[in-house]
Backbone as a ProteinNet text record, in pm:
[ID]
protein_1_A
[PRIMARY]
XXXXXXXXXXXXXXXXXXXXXXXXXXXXXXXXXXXXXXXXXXXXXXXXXXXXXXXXXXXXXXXXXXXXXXXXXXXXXXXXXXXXXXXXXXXXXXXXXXXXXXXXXXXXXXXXXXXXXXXXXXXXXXXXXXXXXXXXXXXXXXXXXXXXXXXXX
[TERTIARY]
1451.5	1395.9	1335.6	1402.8	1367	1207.1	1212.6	1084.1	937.3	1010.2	932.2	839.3	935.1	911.5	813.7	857.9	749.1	647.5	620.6	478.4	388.9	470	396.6	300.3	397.1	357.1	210.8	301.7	113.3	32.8	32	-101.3	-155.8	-94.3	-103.3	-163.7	-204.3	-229.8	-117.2	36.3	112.8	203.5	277.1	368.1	482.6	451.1	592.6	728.8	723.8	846.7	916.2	821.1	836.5	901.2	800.7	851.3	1003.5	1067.8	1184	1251.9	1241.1	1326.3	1348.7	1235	1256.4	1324.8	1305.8	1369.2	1552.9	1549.1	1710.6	1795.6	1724.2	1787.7	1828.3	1687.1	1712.9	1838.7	1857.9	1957.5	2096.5	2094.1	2237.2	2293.8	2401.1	2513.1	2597.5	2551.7	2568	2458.7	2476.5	2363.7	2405.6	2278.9	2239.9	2209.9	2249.4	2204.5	2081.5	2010.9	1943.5	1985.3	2076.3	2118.5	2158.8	2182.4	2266.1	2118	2031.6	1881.8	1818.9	1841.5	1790.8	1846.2	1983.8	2061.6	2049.1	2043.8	1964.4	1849.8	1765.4	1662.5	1562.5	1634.6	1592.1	1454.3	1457.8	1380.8	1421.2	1315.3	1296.3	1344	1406	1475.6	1306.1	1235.5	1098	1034.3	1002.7	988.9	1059.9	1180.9	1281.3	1259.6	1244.2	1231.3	1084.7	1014.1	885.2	842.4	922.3	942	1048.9	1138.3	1204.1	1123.9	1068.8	961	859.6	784.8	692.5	777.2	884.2	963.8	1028	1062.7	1096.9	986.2	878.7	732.7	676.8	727.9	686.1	784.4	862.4	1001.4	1072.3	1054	1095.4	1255.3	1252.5	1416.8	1452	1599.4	1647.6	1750.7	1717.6	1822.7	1973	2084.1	2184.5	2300.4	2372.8	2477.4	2623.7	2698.6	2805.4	2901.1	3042.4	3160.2	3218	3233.8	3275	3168.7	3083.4	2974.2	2846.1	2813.4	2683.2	2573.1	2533.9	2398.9	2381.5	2218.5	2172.5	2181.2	2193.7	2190.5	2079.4	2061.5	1954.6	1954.5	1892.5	1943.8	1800	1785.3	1719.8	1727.4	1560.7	1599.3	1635.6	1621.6	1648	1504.7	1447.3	1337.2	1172.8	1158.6	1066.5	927.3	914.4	797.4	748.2	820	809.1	732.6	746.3	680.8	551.6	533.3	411.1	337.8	381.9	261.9	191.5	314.2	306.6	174.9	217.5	110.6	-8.7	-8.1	-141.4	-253.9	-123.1	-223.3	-239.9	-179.7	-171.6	-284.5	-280.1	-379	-451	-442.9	-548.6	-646.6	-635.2	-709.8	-815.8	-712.7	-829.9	-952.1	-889.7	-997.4	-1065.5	-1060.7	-1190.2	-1278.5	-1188.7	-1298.3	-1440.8	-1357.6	-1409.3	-1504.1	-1456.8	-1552.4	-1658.4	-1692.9	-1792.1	-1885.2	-1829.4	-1883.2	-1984.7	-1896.4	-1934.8	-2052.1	-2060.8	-2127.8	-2279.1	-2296.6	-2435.6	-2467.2	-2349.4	-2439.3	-2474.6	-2461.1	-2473.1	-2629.2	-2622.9	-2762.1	-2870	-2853.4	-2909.2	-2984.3	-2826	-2893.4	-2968.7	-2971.2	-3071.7	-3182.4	-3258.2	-3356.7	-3427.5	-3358.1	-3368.3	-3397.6	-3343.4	-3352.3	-3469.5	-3508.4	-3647.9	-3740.3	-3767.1	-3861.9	-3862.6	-3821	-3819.1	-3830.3	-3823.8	-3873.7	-3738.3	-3641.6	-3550.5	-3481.4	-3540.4	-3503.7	-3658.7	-3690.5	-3766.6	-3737.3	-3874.7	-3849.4	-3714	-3721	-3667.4	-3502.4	-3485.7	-3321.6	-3318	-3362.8	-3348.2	-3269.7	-3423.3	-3383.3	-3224.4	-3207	-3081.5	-2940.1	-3012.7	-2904	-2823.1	-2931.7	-2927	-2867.4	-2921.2	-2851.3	-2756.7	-2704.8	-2541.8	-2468.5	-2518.4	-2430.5	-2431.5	-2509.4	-2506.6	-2453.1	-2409.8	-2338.3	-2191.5	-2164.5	-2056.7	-2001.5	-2121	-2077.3	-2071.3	-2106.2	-2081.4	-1890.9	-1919.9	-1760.4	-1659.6	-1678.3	-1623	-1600.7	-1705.8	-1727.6	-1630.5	-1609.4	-1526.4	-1399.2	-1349.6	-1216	-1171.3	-1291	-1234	-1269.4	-1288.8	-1259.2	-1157	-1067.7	-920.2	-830.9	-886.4	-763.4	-738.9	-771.2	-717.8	-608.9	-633.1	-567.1	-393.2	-464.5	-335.4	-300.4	-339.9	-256.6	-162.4	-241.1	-176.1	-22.2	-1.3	116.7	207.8	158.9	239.5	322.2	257.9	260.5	329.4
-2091.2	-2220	-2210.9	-2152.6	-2141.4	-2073.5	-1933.8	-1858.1	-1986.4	-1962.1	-2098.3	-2224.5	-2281.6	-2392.8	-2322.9	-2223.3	-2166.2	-2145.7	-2035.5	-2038.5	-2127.6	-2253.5	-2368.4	-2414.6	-2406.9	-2462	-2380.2	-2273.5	-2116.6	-2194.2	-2207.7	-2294.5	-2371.4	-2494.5	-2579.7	-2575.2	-2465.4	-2381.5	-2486.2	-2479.9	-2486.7	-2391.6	-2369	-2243.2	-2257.2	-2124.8	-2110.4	-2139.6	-2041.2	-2123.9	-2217.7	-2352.8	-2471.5	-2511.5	-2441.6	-2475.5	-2419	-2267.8	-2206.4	-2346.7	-2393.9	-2438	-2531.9	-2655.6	-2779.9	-2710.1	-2629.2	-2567.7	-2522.1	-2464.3	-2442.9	-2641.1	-2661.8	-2813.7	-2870.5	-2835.1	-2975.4	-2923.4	-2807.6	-2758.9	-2713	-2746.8	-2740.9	-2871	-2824.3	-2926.5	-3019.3	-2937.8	-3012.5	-2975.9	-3058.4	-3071.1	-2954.1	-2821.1	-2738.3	-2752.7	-2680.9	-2681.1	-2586.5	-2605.6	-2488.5	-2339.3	-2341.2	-2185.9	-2121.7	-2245.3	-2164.2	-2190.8	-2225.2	-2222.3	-2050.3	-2044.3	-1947.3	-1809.3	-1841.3	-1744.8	-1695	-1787.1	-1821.9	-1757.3	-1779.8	-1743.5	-1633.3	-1568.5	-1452.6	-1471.7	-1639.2	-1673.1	-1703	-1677.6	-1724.9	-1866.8	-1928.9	-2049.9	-2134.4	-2063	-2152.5	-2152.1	-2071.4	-2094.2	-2205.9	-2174.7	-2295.6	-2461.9	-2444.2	-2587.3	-2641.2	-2575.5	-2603.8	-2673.9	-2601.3	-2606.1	-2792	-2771.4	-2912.6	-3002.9	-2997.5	-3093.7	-3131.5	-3033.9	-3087.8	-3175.7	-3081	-3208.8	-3325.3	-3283.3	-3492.6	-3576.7	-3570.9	-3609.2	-3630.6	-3593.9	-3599.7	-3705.4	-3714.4	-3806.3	-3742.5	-3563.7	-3482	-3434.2	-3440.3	-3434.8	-3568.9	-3536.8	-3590.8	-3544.4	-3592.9	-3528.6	-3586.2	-3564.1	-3625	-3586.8	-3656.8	-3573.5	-3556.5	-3457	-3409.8	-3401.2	-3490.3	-3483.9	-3377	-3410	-3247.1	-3182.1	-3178.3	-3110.2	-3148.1	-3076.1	-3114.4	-3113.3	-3002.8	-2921.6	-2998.4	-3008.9	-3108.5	-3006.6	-3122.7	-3056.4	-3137.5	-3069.2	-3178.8	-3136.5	-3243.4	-3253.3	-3318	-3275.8	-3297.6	-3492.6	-3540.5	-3690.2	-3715.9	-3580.6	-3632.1	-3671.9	-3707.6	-3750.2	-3691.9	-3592.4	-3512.5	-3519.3	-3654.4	-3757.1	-3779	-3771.8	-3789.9	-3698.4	-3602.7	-3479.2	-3435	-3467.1	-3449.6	-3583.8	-3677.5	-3785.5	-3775.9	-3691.3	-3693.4	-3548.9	-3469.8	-3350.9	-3446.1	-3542.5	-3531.5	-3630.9	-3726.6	-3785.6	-3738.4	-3654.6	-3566.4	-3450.3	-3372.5	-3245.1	-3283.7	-3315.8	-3291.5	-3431.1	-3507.2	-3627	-3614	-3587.6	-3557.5	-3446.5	-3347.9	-3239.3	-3274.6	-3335.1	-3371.2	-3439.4	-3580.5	-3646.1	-3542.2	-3470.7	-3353.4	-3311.3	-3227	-3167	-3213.9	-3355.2	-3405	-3391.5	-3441.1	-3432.9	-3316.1	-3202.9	-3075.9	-3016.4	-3067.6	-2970.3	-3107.2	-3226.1	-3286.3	-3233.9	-3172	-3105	-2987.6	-2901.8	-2779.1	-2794.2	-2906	-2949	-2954.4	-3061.4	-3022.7	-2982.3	-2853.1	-2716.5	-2697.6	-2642.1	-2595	-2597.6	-2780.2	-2852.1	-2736.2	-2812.5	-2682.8	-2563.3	-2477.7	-2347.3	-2330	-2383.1	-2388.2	-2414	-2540.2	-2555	-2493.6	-2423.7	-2339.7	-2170.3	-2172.2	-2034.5	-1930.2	-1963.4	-1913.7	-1875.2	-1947.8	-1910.1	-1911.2	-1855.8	-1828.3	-1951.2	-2007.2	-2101.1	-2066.6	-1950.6	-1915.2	-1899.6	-1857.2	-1822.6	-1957.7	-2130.2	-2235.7	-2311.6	-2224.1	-2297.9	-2254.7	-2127.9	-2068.1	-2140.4	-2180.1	-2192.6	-2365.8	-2427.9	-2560.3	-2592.7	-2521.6	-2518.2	-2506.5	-2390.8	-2344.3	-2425.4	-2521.4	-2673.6	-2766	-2800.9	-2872	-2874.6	-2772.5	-2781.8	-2748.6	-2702	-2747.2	-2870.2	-2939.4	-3126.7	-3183.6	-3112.8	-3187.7	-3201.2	-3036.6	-3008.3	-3112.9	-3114.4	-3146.3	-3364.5	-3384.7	-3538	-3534.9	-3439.3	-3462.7	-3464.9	-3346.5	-3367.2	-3494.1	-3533.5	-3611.4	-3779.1	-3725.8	-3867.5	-3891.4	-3789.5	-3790.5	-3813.4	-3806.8	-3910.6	-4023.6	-4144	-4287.3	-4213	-4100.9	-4100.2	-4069.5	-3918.3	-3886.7	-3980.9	-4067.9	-4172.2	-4294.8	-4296.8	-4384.4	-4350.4	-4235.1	-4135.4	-4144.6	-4116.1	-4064.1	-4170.6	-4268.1	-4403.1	-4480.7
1384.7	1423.7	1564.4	1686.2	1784.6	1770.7	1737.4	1751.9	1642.6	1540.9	1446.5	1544.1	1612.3	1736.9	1836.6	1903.6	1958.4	1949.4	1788.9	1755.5	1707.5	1681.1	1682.5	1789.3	1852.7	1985.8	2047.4	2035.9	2098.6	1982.4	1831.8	1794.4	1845.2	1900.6	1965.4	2071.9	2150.2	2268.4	2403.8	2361.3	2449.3	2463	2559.3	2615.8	2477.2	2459.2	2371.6	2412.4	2553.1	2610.1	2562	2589.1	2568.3	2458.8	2332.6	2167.6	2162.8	2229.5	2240.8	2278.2	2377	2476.5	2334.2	2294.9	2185.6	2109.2	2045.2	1928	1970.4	2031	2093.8	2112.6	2200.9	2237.2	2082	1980.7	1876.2	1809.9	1782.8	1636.3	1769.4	1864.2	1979.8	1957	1934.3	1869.6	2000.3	2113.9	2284.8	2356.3	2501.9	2577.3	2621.9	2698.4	2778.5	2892.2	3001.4	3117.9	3111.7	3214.4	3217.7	3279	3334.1	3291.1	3158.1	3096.6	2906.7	2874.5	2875.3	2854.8	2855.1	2974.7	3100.6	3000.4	2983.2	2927.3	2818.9	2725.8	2537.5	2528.2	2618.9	2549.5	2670.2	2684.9	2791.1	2886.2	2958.7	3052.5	3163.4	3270	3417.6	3398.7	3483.9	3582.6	3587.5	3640.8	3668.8	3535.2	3409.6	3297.1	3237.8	3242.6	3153.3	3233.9	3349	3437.2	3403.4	3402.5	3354.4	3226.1	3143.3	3006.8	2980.1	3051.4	3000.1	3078.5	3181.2	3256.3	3153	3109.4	2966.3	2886.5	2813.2	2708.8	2740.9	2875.8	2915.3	2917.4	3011.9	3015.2	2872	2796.1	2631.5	2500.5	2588.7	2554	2368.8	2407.3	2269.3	2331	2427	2549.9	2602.8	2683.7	2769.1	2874.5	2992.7	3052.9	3078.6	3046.4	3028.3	3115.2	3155.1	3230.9	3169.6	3246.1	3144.8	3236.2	3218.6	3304.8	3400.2	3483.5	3554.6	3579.5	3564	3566.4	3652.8	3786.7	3866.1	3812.4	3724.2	3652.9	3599	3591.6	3503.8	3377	3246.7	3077.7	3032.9	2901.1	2870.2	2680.2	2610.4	2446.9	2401.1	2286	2196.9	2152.4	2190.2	2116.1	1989.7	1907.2	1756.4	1698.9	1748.9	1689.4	1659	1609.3	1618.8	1640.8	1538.5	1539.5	1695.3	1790.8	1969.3	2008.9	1947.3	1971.6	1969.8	1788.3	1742.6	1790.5	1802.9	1867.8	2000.8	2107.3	2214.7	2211.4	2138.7	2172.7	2091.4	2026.2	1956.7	2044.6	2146.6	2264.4	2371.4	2399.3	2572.5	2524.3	2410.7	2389.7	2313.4	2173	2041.9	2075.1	2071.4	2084.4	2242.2	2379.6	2452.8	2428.2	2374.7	2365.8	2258.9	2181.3	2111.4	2118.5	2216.3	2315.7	2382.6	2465.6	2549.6	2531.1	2362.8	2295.2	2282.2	2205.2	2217	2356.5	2434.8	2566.1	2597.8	2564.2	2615.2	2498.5	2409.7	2329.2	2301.4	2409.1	2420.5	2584.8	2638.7	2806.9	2725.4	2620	2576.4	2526.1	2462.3	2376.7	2493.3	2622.9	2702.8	2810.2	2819.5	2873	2780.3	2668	2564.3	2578.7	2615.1	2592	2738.8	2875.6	3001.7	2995.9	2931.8	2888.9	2786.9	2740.6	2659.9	2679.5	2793	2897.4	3013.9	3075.8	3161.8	3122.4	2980	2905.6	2911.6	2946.4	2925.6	2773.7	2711.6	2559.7	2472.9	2371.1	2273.4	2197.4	2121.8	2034.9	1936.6	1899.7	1772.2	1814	1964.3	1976.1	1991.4	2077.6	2061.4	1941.9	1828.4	1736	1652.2	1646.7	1615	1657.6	1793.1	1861.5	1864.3	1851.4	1832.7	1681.2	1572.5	1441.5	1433	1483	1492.6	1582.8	1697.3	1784.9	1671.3	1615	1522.3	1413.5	1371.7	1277.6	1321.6	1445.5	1513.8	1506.2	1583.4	1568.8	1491.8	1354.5	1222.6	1210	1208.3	1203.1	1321.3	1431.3	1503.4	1503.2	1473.5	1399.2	1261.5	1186.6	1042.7	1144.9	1216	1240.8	1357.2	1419.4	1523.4	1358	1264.7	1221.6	1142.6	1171	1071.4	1156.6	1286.4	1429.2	1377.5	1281.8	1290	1161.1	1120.2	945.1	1047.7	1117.8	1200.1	1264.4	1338.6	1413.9	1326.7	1199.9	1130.2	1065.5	1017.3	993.1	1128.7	1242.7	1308.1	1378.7	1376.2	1435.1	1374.3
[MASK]
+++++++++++++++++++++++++++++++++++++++++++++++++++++++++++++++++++++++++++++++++++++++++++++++++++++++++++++++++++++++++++++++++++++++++++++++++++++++++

């Protein structure tokens, strides 16, 4: 489950770390400090702190305190759904905003680069086909955000 959580996460293009760390917390039957963190899963102190800083900020953790005990611990909300919503408004949803953005300054440069003779009609035209049918693609998936938001929500 741990490594599983992780490589999710590297899809996701977030630190595996991170997915380790969620993945350890959720199926731990008590709260962790971050040294039994540190310890578990053969990381740096500044990796693992890093790592539960994302998952609190994401509300997929919590930090909890434990009798006798100074160190902060910290546990799994139980709720997984926290997770996937939280990555799908903090990462997937901005970058597709983005995307858009970036691929009408791409268009144009293009226009620039063609009037200034920097490109050949023909690499233009190549080139503009293949953005375009980018943004086709990129318009289908940014229009399955209300489907995903509706599920997750």
């Amino acid at each position: 489950m741990v490594e599983s959580v992780g490589t999710l996460f590297q899809i996701l293009n977030l630190p595996r770390s991170t997915g380790q760390i969620y993945g350890l917390l959720y199926l731990s039957a008590r709260p962790l400090s971050l040294a039994d963190i540190c310890e578990t899963l053969a990381m740096s102190k500044g990796s693992a702190s890093t790592g539960t800083r994302h998952l609190i900020s994401w509300g997929a953790i919590r930090q909890v305190w434990v009798p006798g005990d100074r160190r902060d611990f910290f546990e799994a909300t139980g709720e997984l759904g926290e997770l996937l919503r939280a990555s799908y408004n903090d990462f997937i949803k901005p970058r597709l905003v983005s995307s858009e953005r970036r691929l009408a300054m791409i268009f144009e440069d293009l226009e620039r680069d063609l009037e200034q003779q920097f490109l050949t009609k023909e690499e233009y035209k190549v080139c503009t086909e293949r953005l375009r049918s980018l943004l086709r693609f990129q318009k289908k998936v940014q229009s399955l955000g209300p489907l995903a938001e509706k599920l997750m929500f």
